[in-house]
mmCIF entry with sequence, helices, sheets and N, C-alpha, C, O atoms, coordinates in Angstrom:
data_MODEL
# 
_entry.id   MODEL 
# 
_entity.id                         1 
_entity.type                       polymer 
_entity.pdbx_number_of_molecules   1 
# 
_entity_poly.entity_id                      1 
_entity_poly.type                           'polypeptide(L)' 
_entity_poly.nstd_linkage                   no 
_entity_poly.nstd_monomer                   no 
_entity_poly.pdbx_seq_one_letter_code       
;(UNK)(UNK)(UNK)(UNK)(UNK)(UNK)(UNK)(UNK)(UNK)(UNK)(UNK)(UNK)(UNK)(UNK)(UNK)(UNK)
(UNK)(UNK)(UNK)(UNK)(UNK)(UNK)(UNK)(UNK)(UNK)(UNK)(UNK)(UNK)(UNK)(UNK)(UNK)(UNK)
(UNK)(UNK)(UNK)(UNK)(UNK)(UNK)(UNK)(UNK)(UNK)(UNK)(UNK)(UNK)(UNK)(UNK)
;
_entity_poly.pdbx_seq_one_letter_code_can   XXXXXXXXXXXXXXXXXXXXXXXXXXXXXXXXXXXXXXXXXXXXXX 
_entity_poly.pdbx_strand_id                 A 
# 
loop_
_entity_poly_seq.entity_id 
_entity_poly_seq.num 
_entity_poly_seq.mon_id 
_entity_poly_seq.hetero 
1 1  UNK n 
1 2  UNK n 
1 3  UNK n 
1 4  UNK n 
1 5  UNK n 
1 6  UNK n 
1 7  UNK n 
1 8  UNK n 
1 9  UNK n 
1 10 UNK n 
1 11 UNK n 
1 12 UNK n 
1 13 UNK n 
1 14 UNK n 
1 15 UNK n 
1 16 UNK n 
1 17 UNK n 
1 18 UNK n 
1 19 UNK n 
1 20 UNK n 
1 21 UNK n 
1 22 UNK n 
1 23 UNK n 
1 24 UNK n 
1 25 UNK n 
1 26 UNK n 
1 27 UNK n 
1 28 UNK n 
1 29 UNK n 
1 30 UNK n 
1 31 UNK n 
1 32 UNK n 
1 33 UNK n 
1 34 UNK n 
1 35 UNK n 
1 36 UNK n 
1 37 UNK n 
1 38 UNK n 
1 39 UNK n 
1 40 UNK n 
1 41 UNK n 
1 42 UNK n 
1 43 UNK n 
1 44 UNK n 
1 45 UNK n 
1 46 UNK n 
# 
_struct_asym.id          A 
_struct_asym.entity_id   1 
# 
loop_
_struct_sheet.id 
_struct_sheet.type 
_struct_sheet.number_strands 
_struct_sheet.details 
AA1 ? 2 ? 
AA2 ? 3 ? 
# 
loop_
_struct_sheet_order.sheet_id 
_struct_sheet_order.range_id_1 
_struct_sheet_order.range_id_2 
_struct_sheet_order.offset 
_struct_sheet_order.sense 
AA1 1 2 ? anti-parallel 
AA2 1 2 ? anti-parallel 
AA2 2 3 ? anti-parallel 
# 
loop_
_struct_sheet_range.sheet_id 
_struct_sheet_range.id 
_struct_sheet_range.beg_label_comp_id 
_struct_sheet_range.beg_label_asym_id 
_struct_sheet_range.beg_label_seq_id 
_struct_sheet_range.pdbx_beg_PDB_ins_code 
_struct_sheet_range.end_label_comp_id 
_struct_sheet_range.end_label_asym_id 
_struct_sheet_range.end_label_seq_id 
_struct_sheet_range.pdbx_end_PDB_ins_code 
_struct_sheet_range.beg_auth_comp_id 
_struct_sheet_range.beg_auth_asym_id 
_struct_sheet_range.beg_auth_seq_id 
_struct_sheet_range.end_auth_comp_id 
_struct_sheet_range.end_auth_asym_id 
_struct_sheet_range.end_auth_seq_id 
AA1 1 UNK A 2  ? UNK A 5  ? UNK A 2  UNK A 5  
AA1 2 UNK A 10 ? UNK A 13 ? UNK A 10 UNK A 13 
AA2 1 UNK A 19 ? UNK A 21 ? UNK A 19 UNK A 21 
AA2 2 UNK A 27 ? UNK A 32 ? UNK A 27 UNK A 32 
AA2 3 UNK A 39 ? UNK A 43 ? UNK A 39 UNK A 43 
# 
loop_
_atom_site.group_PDB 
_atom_site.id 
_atom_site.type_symbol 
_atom_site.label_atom_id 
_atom_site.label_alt_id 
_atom_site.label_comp_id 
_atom_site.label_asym_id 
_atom_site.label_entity_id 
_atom_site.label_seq_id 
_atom_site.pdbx_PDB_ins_code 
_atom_site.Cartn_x 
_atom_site.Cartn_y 
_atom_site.Cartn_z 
_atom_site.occupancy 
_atom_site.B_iso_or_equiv 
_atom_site.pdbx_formal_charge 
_atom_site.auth_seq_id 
_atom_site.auth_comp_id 
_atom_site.auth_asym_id 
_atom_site.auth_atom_id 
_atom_site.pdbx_PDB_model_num 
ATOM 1   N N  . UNK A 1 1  ? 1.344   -8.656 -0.964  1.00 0.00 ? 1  UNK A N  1 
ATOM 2   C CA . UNK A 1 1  ? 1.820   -7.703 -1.945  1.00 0.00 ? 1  UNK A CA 1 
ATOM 3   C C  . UNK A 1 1  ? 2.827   -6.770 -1.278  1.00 0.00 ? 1  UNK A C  1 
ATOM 4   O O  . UNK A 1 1  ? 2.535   -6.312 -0.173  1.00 0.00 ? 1  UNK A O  1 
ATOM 5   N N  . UNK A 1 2  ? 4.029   -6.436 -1.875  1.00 0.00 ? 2  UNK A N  1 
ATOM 6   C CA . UNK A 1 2  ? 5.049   -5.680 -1.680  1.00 0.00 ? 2  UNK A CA 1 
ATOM 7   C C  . UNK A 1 2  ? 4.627   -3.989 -1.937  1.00 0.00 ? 2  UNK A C  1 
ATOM 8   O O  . UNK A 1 2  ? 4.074   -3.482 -2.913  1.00 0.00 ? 2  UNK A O  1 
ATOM 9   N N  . UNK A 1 3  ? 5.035   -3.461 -0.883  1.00 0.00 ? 3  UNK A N  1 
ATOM 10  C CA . UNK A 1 3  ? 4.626   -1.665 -1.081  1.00 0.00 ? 3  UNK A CA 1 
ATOM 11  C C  . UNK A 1 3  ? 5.887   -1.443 -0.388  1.00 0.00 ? 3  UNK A C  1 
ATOM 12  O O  . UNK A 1 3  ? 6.583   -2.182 0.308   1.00 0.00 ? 3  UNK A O  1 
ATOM 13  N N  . UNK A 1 4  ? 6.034   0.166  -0.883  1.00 0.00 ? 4  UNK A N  1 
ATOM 14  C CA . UNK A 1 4  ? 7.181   0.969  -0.075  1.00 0.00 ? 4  UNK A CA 1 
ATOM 15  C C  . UNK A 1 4  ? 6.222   1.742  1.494   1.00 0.00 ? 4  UNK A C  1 
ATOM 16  O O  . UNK A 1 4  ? 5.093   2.230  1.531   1.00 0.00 ? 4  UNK A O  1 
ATOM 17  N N  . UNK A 1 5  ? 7.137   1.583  2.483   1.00 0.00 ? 5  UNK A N  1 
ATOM 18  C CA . UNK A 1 5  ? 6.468   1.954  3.298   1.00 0.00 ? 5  UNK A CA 1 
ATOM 19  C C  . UNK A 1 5  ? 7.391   3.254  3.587   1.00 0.00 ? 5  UNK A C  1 
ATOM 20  O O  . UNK A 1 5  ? 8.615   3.142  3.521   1.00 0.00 ? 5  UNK A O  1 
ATOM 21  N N  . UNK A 1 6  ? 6.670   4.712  3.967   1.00 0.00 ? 6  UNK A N  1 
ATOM 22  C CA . UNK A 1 6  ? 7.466   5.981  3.400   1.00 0.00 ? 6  UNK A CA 1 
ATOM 23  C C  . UNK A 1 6  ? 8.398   6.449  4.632   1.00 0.00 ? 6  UNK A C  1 
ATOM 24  O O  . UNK A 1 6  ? 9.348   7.231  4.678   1.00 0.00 ? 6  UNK A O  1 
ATOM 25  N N  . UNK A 1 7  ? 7.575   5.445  5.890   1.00 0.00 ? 7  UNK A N  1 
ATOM 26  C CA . UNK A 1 7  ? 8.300   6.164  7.024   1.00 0.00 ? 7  UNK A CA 1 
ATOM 27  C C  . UNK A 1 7  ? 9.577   5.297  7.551   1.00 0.00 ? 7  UNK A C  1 
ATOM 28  O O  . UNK A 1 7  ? 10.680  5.674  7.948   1.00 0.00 ? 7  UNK A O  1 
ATOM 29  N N  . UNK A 1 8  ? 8.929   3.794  7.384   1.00 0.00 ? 8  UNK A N  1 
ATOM 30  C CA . UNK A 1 8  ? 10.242  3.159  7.639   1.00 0.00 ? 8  UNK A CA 1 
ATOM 31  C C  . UNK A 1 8  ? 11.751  3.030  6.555   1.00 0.00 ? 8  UNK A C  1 
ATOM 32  O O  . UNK A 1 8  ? 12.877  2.543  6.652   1.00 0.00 ? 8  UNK A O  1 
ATOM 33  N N  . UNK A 1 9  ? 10.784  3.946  5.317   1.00 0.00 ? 9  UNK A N  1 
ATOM 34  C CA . UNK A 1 9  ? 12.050  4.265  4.101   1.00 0.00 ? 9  UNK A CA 1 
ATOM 35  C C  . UNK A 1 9  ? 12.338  2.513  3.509   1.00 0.00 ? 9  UNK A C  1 
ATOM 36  O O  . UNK A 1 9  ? 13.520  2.177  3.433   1.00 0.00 ? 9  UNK A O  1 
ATOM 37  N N  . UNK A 1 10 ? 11.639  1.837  3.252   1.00 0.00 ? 10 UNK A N  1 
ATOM 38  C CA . UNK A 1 10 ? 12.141  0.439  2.707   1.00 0.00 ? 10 UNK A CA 1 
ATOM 39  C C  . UNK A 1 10 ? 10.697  -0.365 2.097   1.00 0.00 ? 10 UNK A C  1 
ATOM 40  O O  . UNK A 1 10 ? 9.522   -0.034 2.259   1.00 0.00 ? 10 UNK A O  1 
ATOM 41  N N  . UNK A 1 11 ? 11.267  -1.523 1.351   1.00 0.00 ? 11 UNK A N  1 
ATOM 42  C CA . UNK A 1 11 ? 9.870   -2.228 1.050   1.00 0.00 ? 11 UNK A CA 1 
ATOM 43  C C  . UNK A 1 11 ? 9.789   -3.100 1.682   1.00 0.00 ? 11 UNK A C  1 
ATOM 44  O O  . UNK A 1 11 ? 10.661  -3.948 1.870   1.00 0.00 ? 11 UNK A O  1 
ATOM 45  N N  . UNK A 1 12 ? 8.024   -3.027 2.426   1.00 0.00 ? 12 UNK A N  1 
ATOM 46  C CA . UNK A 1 12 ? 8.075   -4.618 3.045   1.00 0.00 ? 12 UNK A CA 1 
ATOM 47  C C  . UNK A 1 12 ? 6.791   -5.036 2.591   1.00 0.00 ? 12 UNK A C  1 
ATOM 48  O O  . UNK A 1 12 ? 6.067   -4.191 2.065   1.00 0.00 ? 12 UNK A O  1 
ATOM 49  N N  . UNK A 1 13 ? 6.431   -6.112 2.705   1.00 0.00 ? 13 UNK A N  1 
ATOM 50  C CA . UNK A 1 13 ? 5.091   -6.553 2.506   1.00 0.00 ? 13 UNK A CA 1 
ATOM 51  C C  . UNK A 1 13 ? 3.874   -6.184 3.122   1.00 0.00 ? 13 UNK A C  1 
ATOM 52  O O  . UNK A 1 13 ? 3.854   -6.245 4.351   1.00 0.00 ? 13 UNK A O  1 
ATOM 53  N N  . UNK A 1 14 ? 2.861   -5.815 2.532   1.00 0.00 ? 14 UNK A N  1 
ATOM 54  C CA . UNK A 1 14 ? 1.506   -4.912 3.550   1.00 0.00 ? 14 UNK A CA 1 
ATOM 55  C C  . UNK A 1 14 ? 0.831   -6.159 3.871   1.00 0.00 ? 14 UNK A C  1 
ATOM 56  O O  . UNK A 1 14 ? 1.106   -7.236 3.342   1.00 0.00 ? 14 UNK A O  1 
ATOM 57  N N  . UNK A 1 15 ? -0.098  -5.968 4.791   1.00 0.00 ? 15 UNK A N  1 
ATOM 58  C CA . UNK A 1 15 ? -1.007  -6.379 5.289   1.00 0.00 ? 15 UNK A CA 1 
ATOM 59  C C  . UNK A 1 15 ? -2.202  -6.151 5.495   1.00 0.00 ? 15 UNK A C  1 
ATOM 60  O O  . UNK A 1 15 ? -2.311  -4.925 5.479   1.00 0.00 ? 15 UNK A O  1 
ATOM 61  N N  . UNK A 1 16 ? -3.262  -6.651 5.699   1.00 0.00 ? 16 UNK A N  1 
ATOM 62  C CA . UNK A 1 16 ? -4.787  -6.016 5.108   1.00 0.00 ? 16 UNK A CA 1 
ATOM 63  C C  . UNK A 1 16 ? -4.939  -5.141 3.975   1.00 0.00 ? 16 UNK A C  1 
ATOM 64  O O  . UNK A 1 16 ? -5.123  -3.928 3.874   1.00 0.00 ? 16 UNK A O  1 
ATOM 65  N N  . UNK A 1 17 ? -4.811  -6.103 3.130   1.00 0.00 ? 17 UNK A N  1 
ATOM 66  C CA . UNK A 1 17 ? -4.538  -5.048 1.712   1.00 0.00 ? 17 UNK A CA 1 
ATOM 67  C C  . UNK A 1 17 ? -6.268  -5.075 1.477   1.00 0.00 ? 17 UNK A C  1 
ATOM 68  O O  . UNK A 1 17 ? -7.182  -5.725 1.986   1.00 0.00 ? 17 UNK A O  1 
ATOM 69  N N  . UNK A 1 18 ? -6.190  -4.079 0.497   1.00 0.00 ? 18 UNK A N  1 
ATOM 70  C CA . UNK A 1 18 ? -7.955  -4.234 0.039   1.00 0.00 ? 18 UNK A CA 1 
ATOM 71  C C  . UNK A 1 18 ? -7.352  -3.379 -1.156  1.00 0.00 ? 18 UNK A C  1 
ATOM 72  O O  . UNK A 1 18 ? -6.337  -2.686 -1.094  1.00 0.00 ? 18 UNK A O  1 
ATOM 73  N N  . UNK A 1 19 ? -8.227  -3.578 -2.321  1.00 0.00 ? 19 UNK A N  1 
ATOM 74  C CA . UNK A 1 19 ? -8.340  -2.958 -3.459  1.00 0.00 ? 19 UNK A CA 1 
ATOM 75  C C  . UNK A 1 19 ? -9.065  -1.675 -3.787  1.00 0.00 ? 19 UNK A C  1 
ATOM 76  O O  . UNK A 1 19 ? -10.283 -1.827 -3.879  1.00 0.00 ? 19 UNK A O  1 
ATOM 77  N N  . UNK A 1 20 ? -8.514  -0.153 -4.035  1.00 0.00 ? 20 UNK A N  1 
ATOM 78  C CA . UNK A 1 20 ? -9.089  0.813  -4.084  1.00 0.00 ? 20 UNK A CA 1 
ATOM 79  C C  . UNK A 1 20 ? -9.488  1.616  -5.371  1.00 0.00 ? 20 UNK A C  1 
ATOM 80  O O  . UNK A 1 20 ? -8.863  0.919  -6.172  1.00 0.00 ? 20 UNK A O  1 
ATOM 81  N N  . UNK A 1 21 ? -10.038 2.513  -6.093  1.00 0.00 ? 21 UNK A N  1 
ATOM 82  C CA . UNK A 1 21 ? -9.843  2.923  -6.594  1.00 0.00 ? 21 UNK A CA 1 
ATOM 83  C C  . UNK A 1 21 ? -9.780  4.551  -6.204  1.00 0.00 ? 21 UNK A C  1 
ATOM 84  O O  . UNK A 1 21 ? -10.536 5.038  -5.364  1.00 0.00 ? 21 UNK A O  1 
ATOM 85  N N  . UNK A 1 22 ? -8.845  5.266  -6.879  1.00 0.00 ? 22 UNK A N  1 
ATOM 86  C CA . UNK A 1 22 ? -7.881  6.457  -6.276  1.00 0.00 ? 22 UNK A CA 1 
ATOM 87  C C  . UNK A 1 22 ? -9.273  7.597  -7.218  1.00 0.00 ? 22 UNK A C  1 
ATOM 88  O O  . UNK A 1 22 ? -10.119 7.257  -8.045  1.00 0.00 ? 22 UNK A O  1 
ATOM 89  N N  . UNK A 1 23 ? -8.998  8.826  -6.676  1.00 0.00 ? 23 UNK A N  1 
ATOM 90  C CA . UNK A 1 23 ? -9.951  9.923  -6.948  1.00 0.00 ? 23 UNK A CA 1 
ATOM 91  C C  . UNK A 1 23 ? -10.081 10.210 -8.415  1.00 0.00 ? 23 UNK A C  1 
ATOM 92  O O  . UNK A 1 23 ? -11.082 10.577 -9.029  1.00 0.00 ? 23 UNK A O  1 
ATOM 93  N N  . UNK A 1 24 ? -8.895  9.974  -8.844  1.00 0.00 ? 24 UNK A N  1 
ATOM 94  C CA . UNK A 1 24 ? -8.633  10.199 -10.859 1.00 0.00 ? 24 UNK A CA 1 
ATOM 95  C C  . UNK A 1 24 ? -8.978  8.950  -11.119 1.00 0.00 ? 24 UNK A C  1 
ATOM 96  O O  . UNK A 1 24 ? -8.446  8.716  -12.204 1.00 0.00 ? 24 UNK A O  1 
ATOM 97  N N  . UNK A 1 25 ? -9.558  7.997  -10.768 1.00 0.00 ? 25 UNK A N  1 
ATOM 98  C CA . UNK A 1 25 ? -10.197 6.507  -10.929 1.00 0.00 ? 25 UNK A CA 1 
ATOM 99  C C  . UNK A 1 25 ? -9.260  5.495  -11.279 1.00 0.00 ? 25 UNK A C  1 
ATOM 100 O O  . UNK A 1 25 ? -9.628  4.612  -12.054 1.00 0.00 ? 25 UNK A O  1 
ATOM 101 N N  . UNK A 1 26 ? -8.220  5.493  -10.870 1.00 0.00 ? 26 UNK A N  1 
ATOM 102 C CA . UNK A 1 26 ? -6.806  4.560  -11.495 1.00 0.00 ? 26 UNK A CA 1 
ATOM 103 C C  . UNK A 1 26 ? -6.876  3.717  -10.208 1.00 0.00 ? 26 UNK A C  1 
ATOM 104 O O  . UNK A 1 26 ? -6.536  4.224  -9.139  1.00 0.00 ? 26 UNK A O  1 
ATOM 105 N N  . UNK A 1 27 ? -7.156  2.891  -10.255 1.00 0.00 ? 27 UNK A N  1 
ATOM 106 C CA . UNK A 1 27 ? -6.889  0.795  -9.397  1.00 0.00 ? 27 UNK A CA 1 
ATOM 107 C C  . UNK A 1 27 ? -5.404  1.014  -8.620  1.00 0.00 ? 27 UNK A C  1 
ATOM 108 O O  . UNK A 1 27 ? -4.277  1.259  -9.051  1.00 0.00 ? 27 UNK A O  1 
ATOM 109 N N  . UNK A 1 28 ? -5.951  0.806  -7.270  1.00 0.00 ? 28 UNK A N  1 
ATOM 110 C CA . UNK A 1 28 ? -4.640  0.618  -6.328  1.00 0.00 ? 28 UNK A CA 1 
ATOM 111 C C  . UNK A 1 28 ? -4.707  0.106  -5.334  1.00 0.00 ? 28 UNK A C  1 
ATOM 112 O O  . UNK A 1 28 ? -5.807  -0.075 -4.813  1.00 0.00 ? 28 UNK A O  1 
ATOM 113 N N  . UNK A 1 29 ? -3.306  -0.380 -4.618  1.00 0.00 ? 29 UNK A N  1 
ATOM 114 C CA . UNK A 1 29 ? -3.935  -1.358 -3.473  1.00 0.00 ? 29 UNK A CA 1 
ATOM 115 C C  . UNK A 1 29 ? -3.544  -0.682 -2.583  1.00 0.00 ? 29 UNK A C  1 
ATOM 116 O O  . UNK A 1 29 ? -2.541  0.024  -2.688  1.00 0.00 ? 29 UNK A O  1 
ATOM 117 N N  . UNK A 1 30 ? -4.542  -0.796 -1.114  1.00 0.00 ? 30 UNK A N  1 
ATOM 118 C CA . UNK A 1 30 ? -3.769  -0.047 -0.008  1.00 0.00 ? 30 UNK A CA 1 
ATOM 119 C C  . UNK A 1 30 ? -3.921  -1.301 1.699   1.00 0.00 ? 30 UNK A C  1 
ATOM 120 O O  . UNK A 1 30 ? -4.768  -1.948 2.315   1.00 0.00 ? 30 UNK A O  1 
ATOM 121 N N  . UNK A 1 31 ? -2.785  -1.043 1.726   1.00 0.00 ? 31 UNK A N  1 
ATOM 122 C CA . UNK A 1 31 ? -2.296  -1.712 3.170   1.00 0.00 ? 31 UNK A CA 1 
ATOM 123 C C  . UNK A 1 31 ? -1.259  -1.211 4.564   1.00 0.00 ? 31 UNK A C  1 
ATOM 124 O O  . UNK A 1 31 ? -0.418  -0.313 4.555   1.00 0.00 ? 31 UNK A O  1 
ATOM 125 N N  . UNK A 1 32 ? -1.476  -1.720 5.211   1.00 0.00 ? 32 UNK A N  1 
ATOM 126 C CA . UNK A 1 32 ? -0.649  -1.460 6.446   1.00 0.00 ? 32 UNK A CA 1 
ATOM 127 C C  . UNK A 1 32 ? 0.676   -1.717 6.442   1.00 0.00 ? 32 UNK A C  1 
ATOM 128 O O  . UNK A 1 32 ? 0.990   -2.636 5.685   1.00 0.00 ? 32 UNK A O  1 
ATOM 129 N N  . UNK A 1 33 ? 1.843   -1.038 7.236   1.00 0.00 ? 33 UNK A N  1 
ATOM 130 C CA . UNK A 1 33 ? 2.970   -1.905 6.965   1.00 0.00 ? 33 UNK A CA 1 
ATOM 131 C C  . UNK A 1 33 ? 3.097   -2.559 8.650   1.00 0.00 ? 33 UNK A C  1 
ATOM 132 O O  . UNK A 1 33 ? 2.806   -1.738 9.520   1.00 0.00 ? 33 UNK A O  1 
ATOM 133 N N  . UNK A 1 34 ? 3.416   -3.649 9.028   1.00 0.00 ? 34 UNK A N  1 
ATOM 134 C CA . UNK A 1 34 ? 3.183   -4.648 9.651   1.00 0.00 ? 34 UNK A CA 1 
ATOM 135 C C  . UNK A 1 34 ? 4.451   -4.102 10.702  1.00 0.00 ? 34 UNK A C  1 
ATOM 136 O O  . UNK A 1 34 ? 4.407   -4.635 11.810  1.00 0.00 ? 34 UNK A O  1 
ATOM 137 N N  . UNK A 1 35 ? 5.285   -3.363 10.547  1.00 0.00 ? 35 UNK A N  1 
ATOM 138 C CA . UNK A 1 35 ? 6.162   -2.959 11.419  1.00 0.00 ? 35 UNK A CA 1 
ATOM 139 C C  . UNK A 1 35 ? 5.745   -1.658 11.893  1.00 0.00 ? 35 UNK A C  1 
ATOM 140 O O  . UNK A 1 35 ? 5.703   -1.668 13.124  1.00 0.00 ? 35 UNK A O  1 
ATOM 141 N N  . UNK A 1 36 ? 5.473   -0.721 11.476  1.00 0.00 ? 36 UNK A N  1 
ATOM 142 C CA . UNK A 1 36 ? 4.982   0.295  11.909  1.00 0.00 ? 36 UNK A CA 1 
ATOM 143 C C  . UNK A 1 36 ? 3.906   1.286  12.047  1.00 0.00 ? 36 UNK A C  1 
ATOM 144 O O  . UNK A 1 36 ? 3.794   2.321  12.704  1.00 0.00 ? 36 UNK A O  1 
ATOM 145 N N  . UNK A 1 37 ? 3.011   0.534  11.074  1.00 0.00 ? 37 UNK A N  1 
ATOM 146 C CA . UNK A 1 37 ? 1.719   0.605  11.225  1.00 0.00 ? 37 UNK A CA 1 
ATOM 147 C C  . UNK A 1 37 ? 1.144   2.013  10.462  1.00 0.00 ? 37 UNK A C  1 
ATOM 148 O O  . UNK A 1 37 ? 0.059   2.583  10.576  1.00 0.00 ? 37 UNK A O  1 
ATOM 149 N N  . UNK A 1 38 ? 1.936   2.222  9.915   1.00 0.00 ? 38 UNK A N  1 
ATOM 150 C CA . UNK A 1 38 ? 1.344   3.506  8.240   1.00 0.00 ? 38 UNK A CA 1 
ATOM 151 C C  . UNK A 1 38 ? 0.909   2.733  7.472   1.00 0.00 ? 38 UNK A C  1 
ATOM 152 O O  . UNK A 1 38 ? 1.174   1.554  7.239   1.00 0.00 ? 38 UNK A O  1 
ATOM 153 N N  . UNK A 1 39 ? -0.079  3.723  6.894   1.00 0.00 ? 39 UNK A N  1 
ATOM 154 C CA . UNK A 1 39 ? -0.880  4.056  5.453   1.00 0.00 ? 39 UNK A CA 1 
ATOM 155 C C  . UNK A 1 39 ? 0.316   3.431  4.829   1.00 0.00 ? 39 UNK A C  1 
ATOM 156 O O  . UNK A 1 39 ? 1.326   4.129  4.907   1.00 0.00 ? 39 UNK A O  1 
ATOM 157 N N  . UNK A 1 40 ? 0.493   1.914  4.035   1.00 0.00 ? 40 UNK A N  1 
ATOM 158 C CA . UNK A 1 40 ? 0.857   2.185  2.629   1.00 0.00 ? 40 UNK A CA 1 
ATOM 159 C C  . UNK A 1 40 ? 0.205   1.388  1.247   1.00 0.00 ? 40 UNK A C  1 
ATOM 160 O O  . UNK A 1 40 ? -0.587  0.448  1.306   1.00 0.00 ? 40 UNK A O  1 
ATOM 161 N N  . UNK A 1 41 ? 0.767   2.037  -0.064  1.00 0.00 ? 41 UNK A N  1 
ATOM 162 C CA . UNK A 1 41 ? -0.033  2.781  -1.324  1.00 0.00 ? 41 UNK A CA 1 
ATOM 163 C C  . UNK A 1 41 ? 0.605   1.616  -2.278  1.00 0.00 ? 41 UNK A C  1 
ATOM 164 O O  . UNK A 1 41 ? 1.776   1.302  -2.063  1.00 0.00 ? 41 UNK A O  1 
ATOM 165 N N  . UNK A 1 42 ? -0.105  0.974  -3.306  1.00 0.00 ? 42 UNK A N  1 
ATOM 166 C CA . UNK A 1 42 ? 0.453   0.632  -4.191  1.00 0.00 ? 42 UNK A CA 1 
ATOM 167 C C  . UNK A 1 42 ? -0.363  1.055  -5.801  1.00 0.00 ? 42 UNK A C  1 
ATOM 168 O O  . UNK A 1 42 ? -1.520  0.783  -6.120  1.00 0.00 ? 42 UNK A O  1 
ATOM 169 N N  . UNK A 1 43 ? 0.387   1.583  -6.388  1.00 0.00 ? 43 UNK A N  1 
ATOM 170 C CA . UNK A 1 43 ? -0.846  1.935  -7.619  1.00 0.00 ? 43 UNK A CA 1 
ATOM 171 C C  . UNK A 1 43 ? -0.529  1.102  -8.585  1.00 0.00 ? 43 UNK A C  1 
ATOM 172 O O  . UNK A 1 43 ? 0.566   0.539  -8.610  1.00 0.00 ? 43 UNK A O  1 
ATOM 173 N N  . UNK A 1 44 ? -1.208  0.972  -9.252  1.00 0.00 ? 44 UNK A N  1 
ATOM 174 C CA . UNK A 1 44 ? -1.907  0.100  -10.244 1.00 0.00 ? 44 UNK A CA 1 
ATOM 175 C C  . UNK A 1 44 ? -2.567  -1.099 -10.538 1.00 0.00 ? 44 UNK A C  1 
ATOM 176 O O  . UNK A 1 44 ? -2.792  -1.415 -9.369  1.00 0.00 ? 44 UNK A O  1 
ATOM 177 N N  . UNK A 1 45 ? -2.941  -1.802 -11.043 1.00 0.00 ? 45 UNK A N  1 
ATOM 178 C CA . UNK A 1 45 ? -3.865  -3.366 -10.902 1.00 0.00 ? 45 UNK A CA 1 
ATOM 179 C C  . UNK A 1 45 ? -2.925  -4.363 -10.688 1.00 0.00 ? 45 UNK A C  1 
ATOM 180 O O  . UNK A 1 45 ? -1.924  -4.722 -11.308 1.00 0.00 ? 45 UNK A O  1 
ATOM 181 N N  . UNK A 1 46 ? -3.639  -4.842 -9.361  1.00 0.00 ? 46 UNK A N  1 
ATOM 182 C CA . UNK A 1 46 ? -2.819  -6.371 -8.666  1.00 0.00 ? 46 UNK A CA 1 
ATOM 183 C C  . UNK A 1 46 ? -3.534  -7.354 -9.262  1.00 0.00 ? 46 UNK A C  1 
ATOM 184 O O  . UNK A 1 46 ? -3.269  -8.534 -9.034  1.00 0.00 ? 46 UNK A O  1 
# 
């Protein structure tokens, strides 16, 4: 799955994604970005 990653400023594909649900209970996916290794966020249902 494709996420924006915030630090390298671009989209790349995450890695170890897992499925979350966020504190206001809205479905999101969260993964690594494979180049630099941040937190990144994707919201809504994959």
């Amino acid at each position: 799955m494709e996420g924006y990653c915030m630090k390298c400023r671009t989209k790349r594909e995450m890695k170890n994604t897992k499925q979350i649900t966020m504190k206001n209970g809205r479905p999101a996916t969260q993964g690594v970005c494979p180049v630099c290794g941040t937190k990144m966020f994707k919201i809504g249902k994959s």
